[in-house]
C-alpha positions as CSV (number, residue, x, y, z in Angstrom):
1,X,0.0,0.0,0.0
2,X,1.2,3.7,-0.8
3,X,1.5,6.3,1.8
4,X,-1.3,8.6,2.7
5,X,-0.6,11.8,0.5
6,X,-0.3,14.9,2.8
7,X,-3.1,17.3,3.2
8,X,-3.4,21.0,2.5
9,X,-2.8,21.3,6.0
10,X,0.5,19.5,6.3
11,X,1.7,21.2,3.1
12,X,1.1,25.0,4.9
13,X,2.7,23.7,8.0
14,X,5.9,22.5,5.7
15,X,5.9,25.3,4.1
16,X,6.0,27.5,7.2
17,X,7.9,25.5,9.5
18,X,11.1,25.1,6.8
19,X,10.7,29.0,6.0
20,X,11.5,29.6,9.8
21,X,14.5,26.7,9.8
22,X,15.6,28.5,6.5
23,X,15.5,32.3,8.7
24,X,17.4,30.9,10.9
25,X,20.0,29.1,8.9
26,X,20.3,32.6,6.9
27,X,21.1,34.1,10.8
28,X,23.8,31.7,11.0
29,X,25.5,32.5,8.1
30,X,25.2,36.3,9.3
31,X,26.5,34.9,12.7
32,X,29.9,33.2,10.4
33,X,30.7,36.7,9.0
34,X,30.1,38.8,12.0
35,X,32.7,36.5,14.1
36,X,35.1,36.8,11.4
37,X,34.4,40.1,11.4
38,X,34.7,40.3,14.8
39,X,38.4,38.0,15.0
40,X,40.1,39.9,12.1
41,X,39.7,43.7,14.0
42,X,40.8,42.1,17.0
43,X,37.3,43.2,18.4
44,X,36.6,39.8,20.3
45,X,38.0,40.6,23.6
46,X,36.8,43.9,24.4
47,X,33.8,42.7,26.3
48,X,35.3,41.4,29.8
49,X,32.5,39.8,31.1
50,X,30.0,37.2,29.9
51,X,26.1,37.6,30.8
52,X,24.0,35.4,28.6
53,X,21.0,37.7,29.4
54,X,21.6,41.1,31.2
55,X,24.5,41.9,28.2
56,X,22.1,42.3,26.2
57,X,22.0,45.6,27.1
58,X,25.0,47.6,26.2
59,X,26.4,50.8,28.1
60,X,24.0,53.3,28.5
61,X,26.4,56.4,30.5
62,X,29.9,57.4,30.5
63,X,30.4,55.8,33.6
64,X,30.0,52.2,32.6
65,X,31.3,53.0,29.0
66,X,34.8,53.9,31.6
67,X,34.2,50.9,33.5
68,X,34.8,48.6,30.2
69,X,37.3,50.3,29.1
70,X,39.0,50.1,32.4
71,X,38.4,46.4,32.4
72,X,40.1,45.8,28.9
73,X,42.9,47.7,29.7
74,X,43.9,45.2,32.4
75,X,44.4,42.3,29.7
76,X,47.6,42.2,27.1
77,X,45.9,42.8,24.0
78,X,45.2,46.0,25.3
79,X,48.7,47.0,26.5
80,X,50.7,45.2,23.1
81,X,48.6,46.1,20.4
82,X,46.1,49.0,20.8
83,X,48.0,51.1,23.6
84,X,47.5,54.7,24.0
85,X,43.8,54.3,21.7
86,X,41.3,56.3,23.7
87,X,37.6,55.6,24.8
88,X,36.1,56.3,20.7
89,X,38.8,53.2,19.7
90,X,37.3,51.0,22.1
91,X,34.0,51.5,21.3
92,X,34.8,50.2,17.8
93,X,36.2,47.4,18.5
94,X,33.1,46.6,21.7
95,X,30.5,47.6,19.4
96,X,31.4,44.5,16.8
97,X,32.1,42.5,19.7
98,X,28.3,42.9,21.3
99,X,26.4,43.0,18.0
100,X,28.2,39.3,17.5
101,X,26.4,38.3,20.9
102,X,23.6,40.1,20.6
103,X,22.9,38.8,17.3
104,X,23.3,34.8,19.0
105,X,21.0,36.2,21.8
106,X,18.2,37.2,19.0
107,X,18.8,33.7,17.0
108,X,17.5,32.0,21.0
109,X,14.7,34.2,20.5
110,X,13.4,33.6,16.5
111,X,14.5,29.3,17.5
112,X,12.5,29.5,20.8
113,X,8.9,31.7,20.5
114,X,8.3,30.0,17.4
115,X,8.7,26.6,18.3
116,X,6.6,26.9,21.2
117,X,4.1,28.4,18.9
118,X,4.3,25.2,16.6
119,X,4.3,23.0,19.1
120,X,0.7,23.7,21.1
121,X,-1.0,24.6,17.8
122,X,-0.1,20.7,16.6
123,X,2.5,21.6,13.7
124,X,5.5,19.9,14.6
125,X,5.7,16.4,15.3
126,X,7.2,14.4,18.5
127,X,10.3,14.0,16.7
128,X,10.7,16.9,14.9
129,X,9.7,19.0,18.3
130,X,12.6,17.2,20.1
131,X,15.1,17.6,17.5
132,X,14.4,21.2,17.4
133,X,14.6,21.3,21.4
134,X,18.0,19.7,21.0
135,X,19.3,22.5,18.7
136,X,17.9,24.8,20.6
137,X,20.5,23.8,23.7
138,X,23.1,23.4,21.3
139,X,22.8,26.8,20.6
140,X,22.7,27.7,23.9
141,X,26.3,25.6,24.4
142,X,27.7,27.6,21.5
143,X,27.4,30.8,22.8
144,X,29.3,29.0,26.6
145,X,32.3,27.7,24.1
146,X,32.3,31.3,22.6
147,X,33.0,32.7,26.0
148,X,35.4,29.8,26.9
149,X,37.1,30.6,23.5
150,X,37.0,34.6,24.5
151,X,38.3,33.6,28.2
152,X,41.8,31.9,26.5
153,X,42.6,35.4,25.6
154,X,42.9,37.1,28.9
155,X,46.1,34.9,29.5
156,X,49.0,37.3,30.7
157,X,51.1,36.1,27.9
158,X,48.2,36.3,25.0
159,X,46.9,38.7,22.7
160,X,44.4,36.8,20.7
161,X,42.6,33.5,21.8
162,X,43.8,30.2,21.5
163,X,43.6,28.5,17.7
164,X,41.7,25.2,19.4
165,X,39.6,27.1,21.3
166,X,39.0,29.3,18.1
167,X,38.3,26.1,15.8
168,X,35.9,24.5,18.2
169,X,34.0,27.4,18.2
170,X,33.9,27.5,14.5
171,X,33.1,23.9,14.2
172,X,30.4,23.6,16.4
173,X,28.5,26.7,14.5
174,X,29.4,25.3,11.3
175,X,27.4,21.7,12.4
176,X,24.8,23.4,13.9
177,X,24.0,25.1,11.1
178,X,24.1,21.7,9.4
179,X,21.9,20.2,11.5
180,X,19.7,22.7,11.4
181,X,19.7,22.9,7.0
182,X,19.4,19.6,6.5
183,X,16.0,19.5,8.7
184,X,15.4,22.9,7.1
185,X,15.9,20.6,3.5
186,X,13.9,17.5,4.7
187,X,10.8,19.3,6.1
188,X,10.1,21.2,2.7
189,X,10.7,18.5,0.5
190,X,10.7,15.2,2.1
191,X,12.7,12.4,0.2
192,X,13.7,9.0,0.9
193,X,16.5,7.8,3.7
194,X,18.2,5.7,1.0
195,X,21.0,6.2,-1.1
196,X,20.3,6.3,-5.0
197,X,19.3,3.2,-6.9
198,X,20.6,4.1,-10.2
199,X,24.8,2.9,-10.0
200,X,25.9,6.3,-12.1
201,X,23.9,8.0,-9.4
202,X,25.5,6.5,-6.7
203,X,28.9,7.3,-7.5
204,X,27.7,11.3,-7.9
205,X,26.5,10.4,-4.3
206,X,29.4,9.3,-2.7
207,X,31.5,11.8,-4.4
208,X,29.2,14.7,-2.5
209,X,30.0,12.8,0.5
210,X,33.3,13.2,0.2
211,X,33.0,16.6,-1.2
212,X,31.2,17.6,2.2
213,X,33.6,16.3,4.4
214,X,36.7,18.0,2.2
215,X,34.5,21.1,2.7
216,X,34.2,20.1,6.5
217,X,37.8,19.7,6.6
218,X,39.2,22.7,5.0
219,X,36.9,24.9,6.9
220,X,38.9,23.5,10.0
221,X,42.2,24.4,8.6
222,X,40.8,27.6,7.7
223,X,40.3,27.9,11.2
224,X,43.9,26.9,12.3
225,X,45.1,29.5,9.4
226,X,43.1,32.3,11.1
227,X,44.0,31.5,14.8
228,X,47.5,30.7,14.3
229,X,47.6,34.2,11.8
230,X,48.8,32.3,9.5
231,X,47.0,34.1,6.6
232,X,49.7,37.0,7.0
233,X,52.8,34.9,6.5
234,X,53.6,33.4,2.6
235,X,51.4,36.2,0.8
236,X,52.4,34.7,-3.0
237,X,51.0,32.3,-4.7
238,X,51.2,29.2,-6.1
239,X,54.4,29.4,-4.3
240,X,55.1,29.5,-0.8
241,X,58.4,32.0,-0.7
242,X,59.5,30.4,-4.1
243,X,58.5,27.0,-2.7
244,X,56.0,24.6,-3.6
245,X,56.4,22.9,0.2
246,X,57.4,25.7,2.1
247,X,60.9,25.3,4.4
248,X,60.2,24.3,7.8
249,X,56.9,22.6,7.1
250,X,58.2,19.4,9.8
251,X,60.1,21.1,11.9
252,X,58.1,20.7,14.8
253,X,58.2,16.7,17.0
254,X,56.0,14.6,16.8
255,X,55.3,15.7,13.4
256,X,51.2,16.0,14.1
257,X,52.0,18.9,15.8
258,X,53.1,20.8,12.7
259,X,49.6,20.5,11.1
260,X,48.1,22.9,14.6
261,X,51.1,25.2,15.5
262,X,53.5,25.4,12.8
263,X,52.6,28.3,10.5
264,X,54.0,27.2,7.0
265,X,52.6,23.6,7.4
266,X,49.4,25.3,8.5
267,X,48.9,27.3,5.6
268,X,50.2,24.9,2.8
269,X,47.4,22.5,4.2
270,X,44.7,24.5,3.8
271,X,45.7,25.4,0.4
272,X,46.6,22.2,-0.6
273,X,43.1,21.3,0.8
274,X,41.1,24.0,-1.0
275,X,42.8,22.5,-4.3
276,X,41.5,19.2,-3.9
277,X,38.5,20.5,-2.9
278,X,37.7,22.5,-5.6
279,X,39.2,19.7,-8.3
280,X,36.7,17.0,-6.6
281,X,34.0,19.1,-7.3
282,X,35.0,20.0,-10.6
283,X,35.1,16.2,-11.5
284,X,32.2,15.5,-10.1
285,X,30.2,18.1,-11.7
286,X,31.7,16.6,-15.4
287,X,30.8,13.3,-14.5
288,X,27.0,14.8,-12.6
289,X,26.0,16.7,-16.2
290,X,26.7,13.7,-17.9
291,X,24.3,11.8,-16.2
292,X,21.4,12.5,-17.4
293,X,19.3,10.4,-14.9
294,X,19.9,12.6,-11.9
295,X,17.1,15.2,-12.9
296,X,17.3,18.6,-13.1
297,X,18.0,20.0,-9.7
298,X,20.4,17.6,-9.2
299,X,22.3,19.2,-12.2
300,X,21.5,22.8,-11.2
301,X,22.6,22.1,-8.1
302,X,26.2,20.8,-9.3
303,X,26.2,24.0,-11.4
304,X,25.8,26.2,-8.4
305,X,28.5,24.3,-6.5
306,X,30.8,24.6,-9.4
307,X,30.5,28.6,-9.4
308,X,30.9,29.3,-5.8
309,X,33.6,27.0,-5.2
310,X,35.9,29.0,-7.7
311,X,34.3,32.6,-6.5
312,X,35.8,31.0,-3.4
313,X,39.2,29.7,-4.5
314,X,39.1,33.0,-6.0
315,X,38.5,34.8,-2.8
316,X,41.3,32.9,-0.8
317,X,43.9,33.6,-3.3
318,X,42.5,37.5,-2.7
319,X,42.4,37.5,0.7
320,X,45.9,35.9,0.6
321,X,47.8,38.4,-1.7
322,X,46.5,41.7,-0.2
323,X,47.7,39.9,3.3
324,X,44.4,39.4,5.0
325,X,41.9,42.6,4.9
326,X,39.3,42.5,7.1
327,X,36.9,42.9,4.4
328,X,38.5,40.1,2.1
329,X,38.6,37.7,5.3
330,X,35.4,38.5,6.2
331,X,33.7,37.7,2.6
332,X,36.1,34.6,2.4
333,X,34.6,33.2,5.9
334,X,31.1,33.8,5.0
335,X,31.7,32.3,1.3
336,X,33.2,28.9,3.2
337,X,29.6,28.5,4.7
338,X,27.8,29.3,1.7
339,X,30.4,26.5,-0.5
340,X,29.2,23.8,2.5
341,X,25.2,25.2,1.9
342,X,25.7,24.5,-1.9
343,X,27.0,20.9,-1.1
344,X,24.4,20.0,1.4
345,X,21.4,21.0,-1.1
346,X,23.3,18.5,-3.5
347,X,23.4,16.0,-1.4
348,X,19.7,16.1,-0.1
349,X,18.6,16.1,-4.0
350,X,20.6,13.1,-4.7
351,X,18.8,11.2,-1.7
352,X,16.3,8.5,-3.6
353,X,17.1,9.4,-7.3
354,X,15.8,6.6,-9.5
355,X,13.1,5.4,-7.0
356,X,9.4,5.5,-7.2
């Protein structure tokens, strides 16, 4: 027996339910750019303090607006790098700083009040109410490993936060986000659990698979490039100063250790990631058009894929030769999420191609 098609009811409630997983996926892309925003003008630390729901509120008199300042200039970054900047300098820097947590304090907000309003007018199933309660803390637990990240920078011998600490916080947004599309993707348009029946098609698949975990991947080392500063070191290209390997890339025992703290190793890796990367998908996309049997948006999707990856290989060699600008760095951060959005939808389109 076939399944019970969905009624008009069930349609509307898809329909509105992914629209708000969709609002809030496009937040978390805004919430990618503004902390690489906030990491590249050294703008991260200039809040000293960490109150989920009263910092909210920013400084409203001189008084506490001194108080802040007071407090950042009691921490190295303050005394080594922006020494002697008066009270307009530091609100910069604190104003990117609290618009970054005030903007994760108002994605609680548009995750919470709407799922309770799905949930007592019926909308959301068990499941699906659960999950969402799950990202819900998870969210909650990203902005605690922001503030552990942010705490790794008061160190008396640090002026920026620690790269692992850094990376974590990346990688936990980057798979929430995840999550959080792919149920986006699967309440709009449901499709089959299984992988494609056609053989052709299940190739394409388990290339995407790969090609989301390379993505995964070089988004880490992107991470390790930003906390280690890498980016500003090595600023030609192909070459790393007249090198293909750059000197020095194992000089650090046990050699693991080069691929975290050692800044020409870090670097070549994530270009020599990004390469692959972006040849993967290239292959796959020639051996995706010429399979006719995977539809349309299967093929539209590839294309898409194809485009952004190079407008972000692009945008990496950029950001590399004019030696990190914030604006470059910025884009180039929020591109890496958008790359991973384009391989997800891919993905979720192959899911069932070929079956009734």
């Amino acid at each position: 027996m076939g399944r019970t098609p969905p009624s008009a009811q069930d349609l509307r409630n898809r329909q509105r339910i992914s629209t708000w997983l969709f609002a809030i996926c496009f937040m978390l892309v805004g919430m990618i750019a503004l902390g690489g925003y906030t990491r590249l003008t050294g703008s991260g630390l200039s809040i000293m303090d960490w109150r989920p729901l009263t910092g909210m509120i920013p400084p409203l008199s001189h008084a506490e607006w001194e108080r802040q300042f007071e407090l950042y200039k009691t921490i190295p970054q303050y005394k080594i790098l922006h020494d002697g900047f008066g009270l307009a300098g530091f609100q910069q820097i604190f104003w990117a700083e609290w618009t970054h947590r005030f903007w994760g304090r108002l994605m609680g907000f548009v995750l919470l009040v709407p799922l309770v309003w799905f949930s007592i007018t019926g909308a959301l199933s068990r499941g699906l109410a659960l999950r969402l309660v799950l990202f819900f803390v998870l969210g909650g637990l990203q902005g605690a490993i922001g503030w552990f990240m942010v705490a790794s920078g008061f160190n008396p011998d640090s002026t920026a936060v620690a790269p692992v600490r850094l990376v974590l916080h990346l990688c936990c947004a980057f798979a929430l986000y995840i999550a959080i599309l792919w149920t986006a993707l699967s309440v709009r348009t449901p499709r089959p659990v299984f992988i494609p029946a056609i053989p052709e098609a299940r190739r394409i698949h388990a290339l995407v698979w790969a090609i989301c975990i390379l993505v995964g991947i070089t988004v880490i080392a992107g991470g390790f490039t930003a906390g280690t500063h890498a980016g500003f070191a090595y600023n030609t290209f192909p070459l790393m100063d007249g090198h293909l390997i750059p000197q020095g890339y194992a000089k650090l025992h046990p050699f693991w250790l080069n691929w975290f703290q050692n800044v020409p190793a870090i670097q070549f890796d994530h270009r020599l990631l990004a390469t692959t990367t972006a040849v993967l998908i290239g292959v796959t996309i020639v051996l995706g058009l010429r399979t006719p049997q995977l539809g349309k948006d299967v093929h539209a999707a590839l294309t898409m894929l194809g485009w952004l990856v190079l407008l972000q290989y692009a945008l990496g060699v950029t950001t590399l030769l004019l030696v990190v600008p914030v604006w470059a760095g910025t884009v180039h951060q929020t591109c890496a999420a958008i790359v991973l959005t384009a391989a997800i939808i891919t993905l979720h389109r192959l899911r069932g191609v070929g079956r009734p």
